[in-house]
Backbone bond lengths (Angstrom), bond angles and torsions (degrees), N, CA, C in turn:
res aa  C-N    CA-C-N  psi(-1)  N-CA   C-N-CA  omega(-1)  CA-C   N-CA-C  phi
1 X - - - 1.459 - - 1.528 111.12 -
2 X 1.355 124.90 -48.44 1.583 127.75 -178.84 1.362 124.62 -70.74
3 X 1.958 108.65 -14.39 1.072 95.65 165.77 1.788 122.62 -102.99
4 X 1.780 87.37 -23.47 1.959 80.88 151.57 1.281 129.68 -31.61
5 X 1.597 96.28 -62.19 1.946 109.20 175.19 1.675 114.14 -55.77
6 X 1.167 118.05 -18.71 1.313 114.99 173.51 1.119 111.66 -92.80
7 X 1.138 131.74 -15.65 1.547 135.39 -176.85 1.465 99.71 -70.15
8 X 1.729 96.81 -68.35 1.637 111.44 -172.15 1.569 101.17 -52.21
9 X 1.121 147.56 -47.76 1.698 141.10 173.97 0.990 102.85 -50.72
10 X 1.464 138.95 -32.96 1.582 124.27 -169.65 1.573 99.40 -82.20
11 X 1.120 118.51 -41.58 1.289 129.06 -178.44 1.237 123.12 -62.15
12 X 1.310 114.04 -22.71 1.918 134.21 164.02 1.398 99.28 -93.79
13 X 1.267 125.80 7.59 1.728 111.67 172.91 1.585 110.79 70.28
14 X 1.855 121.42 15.69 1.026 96.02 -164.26 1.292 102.09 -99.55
15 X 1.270 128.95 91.91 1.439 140.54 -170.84 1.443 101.93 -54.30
16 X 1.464 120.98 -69.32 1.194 126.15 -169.40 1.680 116.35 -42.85
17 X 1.119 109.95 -34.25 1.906 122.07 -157.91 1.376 81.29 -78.57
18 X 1.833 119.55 -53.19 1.456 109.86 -164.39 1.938 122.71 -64.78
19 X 1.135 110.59 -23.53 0.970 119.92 153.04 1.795 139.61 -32.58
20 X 1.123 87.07 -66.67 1.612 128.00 176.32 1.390 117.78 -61.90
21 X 1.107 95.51 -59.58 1.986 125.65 173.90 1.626 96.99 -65.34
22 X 0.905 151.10 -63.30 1.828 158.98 152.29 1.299 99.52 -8.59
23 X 1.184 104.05 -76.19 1.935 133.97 -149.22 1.453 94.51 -59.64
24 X 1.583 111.48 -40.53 1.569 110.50 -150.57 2.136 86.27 -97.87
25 X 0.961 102.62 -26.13 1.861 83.85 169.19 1.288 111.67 -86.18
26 X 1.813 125.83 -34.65 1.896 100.39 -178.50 1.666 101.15 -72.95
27 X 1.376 132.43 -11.82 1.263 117.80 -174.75 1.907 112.31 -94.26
28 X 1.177 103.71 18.84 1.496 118.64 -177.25 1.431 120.10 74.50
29 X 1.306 131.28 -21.90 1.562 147.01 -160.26 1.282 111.71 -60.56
30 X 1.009 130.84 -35.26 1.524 113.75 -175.66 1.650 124.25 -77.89
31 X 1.214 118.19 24.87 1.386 146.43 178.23 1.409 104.55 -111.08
32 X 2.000 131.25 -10.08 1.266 132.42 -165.34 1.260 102.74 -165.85
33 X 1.288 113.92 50.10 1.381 138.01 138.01 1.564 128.05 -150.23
34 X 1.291 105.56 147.03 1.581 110.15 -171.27 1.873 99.36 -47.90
35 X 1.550 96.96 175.86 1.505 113.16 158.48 1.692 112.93 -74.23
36 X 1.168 105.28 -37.21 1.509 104.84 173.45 1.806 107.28 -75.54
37 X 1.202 122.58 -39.32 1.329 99.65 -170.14 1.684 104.33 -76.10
38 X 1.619 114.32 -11.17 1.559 101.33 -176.56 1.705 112.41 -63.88
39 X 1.498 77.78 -43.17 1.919 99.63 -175.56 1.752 105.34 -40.66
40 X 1.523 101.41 -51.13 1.739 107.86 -171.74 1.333 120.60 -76.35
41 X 1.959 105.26 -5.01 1.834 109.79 177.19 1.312 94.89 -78.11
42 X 1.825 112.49 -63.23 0.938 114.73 -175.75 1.327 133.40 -53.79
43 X 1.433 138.47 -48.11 1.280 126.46 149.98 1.682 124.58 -39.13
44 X 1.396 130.46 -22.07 1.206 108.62 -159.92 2.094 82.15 -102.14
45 X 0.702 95.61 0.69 1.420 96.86 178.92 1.424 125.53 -79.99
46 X 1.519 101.56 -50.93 1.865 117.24 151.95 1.656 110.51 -43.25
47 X 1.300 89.51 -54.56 1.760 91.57 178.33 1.817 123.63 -37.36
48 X 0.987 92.91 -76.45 1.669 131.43 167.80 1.816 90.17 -28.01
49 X 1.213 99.69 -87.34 1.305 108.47 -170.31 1.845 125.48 -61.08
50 X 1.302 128.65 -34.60 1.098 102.04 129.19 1.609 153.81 -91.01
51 X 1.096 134.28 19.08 1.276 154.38 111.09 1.453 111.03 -7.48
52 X 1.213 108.98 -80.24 1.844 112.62 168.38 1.246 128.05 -62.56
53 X 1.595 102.59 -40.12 1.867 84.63 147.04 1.311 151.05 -32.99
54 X 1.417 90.37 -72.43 1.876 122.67 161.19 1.754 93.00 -26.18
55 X 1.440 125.55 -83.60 1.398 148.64 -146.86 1.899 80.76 -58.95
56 X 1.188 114.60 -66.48 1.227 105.55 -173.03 1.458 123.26 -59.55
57 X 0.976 127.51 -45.58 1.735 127.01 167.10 1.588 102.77 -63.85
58 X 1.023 130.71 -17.15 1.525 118.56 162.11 1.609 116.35 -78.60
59 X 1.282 115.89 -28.48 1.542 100.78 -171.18 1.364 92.74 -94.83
60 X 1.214 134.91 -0.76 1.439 120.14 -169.05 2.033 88.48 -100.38
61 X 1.020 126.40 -31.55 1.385 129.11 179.56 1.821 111.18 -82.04
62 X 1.502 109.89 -16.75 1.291 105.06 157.25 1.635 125.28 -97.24
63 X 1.489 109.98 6.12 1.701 107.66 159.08 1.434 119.24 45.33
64 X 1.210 98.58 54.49 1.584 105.42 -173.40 1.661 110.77 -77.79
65 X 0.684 152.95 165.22 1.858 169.07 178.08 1.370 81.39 -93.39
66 X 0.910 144.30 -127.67 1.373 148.76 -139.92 1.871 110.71 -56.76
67 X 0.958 137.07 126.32 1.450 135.28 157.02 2.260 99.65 -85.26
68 X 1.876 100.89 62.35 1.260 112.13 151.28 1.460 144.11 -93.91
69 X 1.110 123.28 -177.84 1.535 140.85 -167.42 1.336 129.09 -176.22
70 X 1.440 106.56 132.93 0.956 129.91 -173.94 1.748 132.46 -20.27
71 X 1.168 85.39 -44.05 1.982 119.08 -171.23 1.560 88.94 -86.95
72 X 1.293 145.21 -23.68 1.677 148.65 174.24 1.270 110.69 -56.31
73 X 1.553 104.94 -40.05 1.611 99.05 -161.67 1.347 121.52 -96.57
74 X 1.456 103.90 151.00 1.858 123.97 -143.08 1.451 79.19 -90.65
75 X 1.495 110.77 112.99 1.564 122.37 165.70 1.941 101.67 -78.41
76 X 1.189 134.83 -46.58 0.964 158.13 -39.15 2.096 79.57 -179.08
77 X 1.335 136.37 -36.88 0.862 158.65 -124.28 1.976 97.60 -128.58
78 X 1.216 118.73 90.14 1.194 100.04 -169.93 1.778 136.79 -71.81
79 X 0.952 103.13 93.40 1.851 108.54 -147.30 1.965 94.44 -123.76
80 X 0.982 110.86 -14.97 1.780 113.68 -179.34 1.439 107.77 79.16
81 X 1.932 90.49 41.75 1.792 90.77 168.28 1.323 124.33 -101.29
82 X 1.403 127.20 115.59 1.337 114.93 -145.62 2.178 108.24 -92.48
83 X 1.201 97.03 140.40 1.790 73.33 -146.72 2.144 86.06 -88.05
84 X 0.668 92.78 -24.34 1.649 94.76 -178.20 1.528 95.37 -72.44
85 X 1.094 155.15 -25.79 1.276 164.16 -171.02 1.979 102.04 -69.24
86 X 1.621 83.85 -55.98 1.665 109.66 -170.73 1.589 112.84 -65.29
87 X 1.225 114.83 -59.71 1.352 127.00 155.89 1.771 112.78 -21.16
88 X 0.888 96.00 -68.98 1.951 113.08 176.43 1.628 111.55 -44.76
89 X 1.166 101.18 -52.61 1.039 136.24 -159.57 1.932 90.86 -57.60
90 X 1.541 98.60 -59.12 1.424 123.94 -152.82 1.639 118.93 -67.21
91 X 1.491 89.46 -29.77 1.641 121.72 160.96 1.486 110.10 -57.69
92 X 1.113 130.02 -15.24 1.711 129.93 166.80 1.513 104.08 65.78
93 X 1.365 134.76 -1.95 1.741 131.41 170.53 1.436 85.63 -47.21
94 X 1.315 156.43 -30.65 1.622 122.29 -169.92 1.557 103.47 -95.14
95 X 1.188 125.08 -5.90 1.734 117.31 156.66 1.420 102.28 -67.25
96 X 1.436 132.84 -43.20 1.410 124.61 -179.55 1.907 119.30 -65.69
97 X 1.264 95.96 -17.61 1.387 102.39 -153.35 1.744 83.08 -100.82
98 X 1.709 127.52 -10.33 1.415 118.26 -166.38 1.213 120.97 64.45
99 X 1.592 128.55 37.30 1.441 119.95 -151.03 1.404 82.59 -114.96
100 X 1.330 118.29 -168.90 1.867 131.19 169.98 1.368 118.58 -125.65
101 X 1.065 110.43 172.78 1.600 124.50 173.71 1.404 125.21 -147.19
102 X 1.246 116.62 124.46 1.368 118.68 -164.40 1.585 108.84 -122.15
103 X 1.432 127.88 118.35 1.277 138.33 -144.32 1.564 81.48 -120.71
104 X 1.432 127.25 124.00 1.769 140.90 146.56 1.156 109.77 -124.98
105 X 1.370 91.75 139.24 1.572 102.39 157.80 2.223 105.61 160.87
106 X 0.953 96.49 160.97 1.817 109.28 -167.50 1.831 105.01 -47.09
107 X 1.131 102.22 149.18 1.279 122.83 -171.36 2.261 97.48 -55.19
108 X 1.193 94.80 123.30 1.653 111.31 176.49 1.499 92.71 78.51
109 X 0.878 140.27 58.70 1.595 132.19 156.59 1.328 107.62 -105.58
110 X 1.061 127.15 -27.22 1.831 122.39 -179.86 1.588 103.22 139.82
111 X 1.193 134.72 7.07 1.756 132.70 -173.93 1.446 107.80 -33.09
112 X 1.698 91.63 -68.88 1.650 109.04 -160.27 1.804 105.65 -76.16
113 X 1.171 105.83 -38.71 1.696 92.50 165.86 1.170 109.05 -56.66
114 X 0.789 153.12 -100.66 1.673 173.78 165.86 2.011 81.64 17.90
115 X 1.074 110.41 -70.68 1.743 99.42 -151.90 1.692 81.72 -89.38
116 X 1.231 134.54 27.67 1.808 121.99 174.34 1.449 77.48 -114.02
117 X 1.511 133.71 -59.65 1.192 122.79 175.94 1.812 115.87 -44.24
118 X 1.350 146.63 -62.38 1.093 145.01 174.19 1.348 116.39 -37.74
119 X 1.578 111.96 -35.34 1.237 123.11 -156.94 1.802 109.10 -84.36
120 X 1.683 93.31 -27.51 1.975 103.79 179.19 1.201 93.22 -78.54
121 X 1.399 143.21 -43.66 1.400 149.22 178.04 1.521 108.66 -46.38
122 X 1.570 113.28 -56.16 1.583 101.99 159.40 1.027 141.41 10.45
123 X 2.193 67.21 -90.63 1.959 99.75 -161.78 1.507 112.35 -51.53
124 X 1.548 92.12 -55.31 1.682 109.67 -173.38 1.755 113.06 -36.42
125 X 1.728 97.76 -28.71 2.249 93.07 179.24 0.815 100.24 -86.83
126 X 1.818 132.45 1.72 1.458 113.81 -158.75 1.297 126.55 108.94
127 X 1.342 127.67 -23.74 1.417 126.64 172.61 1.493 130.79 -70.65
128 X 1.593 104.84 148.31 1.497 102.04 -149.76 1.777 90.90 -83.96
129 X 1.313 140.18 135.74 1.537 116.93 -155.32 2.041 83.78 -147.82
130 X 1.469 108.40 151.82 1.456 135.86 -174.79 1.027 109.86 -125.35
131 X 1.574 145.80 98.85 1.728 125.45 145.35 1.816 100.98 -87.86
132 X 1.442 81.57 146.99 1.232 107.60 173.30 1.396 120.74 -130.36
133 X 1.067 149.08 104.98 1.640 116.90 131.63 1.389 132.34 -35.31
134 X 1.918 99.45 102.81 1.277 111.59 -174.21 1.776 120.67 -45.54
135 X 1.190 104.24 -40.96 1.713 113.27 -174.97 1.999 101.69 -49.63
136 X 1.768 95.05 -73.01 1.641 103.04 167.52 1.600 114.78 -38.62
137 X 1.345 131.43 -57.74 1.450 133.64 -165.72 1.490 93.65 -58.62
138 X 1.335 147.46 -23.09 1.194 140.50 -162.08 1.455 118.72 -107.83
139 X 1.321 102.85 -23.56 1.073 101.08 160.15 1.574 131.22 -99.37
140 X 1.638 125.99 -11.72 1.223 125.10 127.22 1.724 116.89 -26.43
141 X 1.274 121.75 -73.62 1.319 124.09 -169.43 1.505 99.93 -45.79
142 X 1.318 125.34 -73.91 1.316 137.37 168.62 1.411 103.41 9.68
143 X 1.758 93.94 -69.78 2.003 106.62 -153.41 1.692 94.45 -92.64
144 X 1.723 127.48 -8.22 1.336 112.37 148.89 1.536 128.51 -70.54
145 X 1.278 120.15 -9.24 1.514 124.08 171.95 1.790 102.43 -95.99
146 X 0.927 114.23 9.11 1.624 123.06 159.20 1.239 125.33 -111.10
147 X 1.401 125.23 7.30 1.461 112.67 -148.88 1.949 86.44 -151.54
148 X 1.600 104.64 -14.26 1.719 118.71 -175.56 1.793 106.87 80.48
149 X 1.092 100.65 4.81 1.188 65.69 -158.68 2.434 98.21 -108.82
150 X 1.341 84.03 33.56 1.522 111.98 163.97 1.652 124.80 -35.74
151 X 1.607 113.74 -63.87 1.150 124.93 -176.80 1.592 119.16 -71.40
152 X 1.583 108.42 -21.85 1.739 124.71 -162.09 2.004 76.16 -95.28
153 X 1.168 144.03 -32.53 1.790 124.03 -161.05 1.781 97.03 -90.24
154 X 1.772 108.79 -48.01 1.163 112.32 -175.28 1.806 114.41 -55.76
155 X 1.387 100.02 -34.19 1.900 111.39 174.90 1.279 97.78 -43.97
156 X 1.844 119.38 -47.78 1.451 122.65 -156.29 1.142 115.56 -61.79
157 X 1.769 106.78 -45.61 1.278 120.27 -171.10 1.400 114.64 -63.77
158 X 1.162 118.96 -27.33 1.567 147.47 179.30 1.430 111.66 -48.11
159 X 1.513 106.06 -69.07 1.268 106.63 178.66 1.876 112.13 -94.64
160 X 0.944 132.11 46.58 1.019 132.03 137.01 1.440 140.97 -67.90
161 X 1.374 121.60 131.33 1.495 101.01 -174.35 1.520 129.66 -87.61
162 X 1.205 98.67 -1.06 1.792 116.19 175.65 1.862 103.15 -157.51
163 X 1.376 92.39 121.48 1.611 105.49 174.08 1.377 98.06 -104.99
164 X 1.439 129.41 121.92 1.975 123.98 137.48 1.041 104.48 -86.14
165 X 1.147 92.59 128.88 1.617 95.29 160.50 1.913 105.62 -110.65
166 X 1.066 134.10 127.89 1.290 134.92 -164.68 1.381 115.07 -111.52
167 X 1.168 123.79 162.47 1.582 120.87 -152.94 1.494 126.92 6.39
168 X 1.606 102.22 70.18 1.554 113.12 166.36 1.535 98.11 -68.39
169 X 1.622 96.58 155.74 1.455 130.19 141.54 2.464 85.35 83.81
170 X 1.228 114.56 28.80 1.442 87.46 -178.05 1.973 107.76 -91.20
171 X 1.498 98.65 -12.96 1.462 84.63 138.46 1.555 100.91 -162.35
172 X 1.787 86.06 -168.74 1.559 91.22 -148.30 1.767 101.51 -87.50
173 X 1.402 116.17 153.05 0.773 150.80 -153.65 1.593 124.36 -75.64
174 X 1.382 144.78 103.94 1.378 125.54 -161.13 1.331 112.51 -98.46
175 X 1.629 133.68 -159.96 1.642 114.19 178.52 1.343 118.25 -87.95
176 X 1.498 108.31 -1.41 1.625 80.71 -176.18 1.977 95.24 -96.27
177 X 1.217 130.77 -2.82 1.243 161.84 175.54 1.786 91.38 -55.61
178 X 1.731 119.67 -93.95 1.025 146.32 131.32 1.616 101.23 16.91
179 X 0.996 137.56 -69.08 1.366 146.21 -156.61 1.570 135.82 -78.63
180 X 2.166 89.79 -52.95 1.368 114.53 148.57 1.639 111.89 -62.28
181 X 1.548 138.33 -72.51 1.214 130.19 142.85 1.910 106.05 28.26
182 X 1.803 94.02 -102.45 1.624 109.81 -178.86 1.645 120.07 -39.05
183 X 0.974 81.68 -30.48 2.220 84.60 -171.54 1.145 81.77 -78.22
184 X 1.593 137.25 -81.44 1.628 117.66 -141.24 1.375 103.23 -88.20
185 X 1.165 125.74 27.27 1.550 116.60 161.85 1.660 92.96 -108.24
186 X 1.069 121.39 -52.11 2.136 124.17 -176.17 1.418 89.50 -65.46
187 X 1.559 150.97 -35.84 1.404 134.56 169.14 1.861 120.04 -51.62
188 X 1.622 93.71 -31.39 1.716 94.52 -150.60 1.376 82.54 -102.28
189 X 1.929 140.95 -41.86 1.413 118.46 -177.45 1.444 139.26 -8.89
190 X 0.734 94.80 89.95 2.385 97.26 164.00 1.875 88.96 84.19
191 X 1.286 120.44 -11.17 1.804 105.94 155.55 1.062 151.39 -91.52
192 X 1.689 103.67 -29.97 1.322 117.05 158.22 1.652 126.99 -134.66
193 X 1.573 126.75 -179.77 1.235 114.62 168.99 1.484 131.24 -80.92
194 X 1.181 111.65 163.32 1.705 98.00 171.07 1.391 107.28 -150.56
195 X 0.843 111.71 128.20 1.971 111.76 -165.61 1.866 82.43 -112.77
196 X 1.806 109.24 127.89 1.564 110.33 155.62 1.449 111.54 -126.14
197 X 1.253 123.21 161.12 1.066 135.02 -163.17 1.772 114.53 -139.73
198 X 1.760 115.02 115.31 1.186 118.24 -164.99 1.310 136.02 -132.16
199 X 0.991 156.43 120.52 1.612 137.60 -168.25 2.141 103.66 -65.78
200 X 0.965 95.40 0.81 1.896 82.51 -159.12 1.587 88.19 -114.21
201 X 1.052 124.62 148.29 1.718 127.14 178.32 1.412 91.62 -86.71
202 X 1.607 98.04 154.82 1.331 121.12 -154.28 2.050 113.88 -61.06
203 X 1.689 91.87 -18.22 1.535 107.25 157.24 1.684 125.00 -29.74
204 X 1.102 80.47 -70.47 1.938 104.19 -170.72 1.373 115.68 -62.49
205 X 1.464 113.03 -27.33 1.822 126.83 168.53 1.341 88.12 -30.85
206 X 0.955 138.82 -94.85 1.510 156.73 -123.22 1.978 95.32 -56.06
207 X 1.357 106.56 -42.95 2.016 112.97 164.14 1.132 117.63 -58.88
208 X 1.434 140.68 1.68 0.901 142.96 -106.45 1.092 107.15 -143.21
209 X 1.805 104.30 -80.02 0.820 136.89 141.87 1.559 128.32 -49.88
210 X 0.807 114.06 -16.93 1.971 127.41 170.64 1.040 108.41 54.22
211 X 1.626 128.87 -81.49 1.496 104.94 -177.47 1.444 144.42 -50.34
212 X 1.149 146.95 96.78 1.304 143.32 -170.36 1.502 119.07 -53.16
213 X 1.026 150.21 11.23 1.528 145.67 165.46 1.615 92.11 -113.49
214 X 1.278 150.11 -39.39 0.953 172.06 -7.28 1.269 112.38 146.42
215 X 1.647 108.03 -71.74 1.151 163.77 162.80 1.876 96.59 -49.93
216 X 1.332 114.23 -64.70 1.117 124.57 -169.55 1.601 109.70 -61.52
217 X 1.342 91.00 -56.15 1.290 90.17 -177.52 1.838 125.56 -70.86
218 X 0.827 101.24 -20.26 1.300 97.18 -175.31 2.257 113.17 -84.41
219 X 1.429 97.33 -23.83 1.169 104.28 169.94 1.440 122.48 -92.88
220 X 1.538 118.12 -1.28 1.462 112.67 150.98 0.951 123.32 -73.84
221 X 1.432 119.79 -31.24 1.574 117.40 164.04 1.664 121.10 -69.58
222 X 1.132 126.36 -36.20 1.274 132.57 -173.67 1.455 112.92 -66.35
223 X 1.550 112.66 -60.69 1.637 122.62 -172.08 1.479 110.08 -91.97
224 X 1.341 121.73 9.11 1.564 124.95 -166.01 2.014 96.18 -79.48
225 X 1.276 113.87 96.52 1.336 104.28 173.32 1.602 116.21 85.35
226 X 1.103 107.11 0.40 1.338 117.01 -169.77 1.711 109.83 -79.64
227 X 1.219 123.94 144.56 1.480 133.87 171.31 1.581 116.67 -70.44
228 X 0.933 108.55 116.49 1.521 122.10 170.49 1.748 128.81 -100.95
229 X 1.352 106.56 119.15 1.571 101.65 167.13 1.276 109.62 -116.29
230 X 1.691 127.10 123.03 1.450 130.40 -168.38 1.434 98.96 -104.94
231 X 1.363 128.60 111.63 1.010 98.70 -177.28 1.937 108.10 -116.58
232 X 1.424 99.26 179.96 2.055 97.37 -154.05 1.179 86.35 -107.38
233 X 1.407 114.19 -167.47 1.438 141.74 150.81 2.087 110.07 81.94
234 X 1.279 88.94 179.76 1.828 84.81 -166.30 1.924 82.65 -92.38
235 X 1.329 92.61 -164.29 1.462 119.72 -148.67 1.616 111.06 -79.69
236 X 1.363 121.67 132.65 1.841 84.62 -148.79 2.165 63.04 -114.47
237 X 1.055 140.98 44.10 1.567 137.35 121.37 1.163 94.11 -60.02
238 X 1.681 126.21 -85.47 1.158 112.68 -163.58 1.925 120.04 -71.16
239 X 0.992 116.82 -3.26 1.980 100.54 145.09 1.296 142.50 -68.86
240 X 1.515 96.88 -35.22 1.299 107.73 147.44 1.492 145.84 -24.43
241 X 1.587 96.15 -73.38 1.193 130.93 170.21 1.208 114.01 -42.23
242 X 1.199 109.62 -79.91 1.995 134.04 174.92 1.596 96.14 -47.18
243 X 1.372 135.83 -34.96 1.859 129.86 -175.81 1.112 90.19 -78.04
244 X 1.680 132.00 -69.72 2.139 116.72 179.00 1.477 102.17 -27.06
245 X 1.595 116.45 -76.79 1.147 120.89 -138.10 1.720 90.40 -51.44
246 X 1.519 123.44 -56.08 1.906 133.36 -169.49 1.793 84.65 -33.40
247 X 1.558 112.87 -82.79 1.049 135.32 -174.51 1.756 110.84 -16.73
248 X 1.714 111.69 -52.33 1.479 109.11 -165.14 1.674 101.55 -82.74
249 X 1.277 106.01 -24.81 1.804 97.99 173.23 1.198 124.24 -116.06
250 X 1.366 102.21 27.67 2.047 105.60 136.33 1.525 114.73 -90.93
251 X 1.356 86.57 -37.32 1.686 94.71 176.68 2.113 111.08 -52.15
């Protein structure tokens, strides 16, 4: 009979129950628990287990650069990262709230960790989450307005609940650049989040971006209220680097 019932759970996909249902006969238990408490192992077990599914087919469909986290990052590191800021931050209320985040600071300082870290933090509540390299994402779009199939990727981007876009602005921008730009920033306004990440302070966007009405518009929506982390100091790849190298010739 129990392995019928295990058959039929595999056969309903219910991975989790089969698990559970296993565990609790080689460990003797289901002789010393109610029918109701089996019911509540086994359900919270399905739970559990797809739950972590879900979390896992989301971070693998949000393609993050970094496989980071929260608990990784060097508070500790003097760069003007504010860790009570981060914390807040990490809690995802500004995906609920539709707000943004705008990450500056010099090439290897921590950008793309920082919003790959925010971004696993996401997944884990549930949010549907995108990294991109902005340069690459644009030129995908590009060869989707050649290929038709333009309106079905931009939909995607649409309903996402957190877009990065990562190393904006490393160069400047042309019109059909400019254009894609306007749609998924006027798509995502006051609905969803969008965390970007840049070497140039949020100043220089506007060169960037080149057209000035253009320009305008698209950065009232972007920086209007939006959260900022600026962060200082040289490249802590290369501090890194230079502490091995100290490290291998004392050694």
């Amino acid at each position: 009979m129990n392995e019928q019932t295990l058959h039929k759970m595999r056969q309903m996909k219910f991975f989790g129950m089969v698990r559970a249902f296993r565990t609790s006969m080689e460990n003797g238990n289901m002789d010393k628990v109610t029918n109701d408490e089996m019911v509540s192992i086994l359900i919270d077990s399905e739970w559990d287990d797809r739950n972590n599914r879900r979390i896992e087919r989301q971070m693998r469909n949000a393609r993050f650069r970094y496989k980071a986290n929260v608990e990784q990052l060097h508070f500790d590191i003097n760069r003007n990262l504010d860790k009570n800021q981060l914390m807040r931050l990490a809690e995802c209320a500004f995906i609920q709230r539709k707000e943004n985040l705008l990450i500056t600071g010099s090439t290897g300082i921590g950008k793309s960790y920082i919003a790959s870290a925010l971004g696993n933090q996401a997944c884990t509540l549930g949010y549907k989450v995108l990294y991109a390299n902005t340069a690459k994402l644009f030129s995908r779009l590009k060869m989707a307005k050649a290929d038709g199939s333009y309106i079905r990727e931009i939909g995607k981007i649409e309903r996402l609940d957190l877009l990065i876009l990562d190393d904006f602005g490393l160069q400047p921008m042309d019109g059909s650049g400019r254009s894609i730009l306007m749609e998924i920033i006027e798509d995502r306004h006051g609905k969803r989040s969008t965390i970007i990440t840049s070497q140039l302070p949020v100043a220089q966007w506007y060169e960037v971006i080149g057209e000035q009405t253009v320009a305008d518009a698209i950065l009232d929506r972007i920086v209007h209220d939006a959260h900022r982390i600026e962060l200082l100091g040289e490249s802590l790849r290369k501090s890194f680097k230079n502490k091995i190298t100290e490290d291998v010739e004392t050694i």
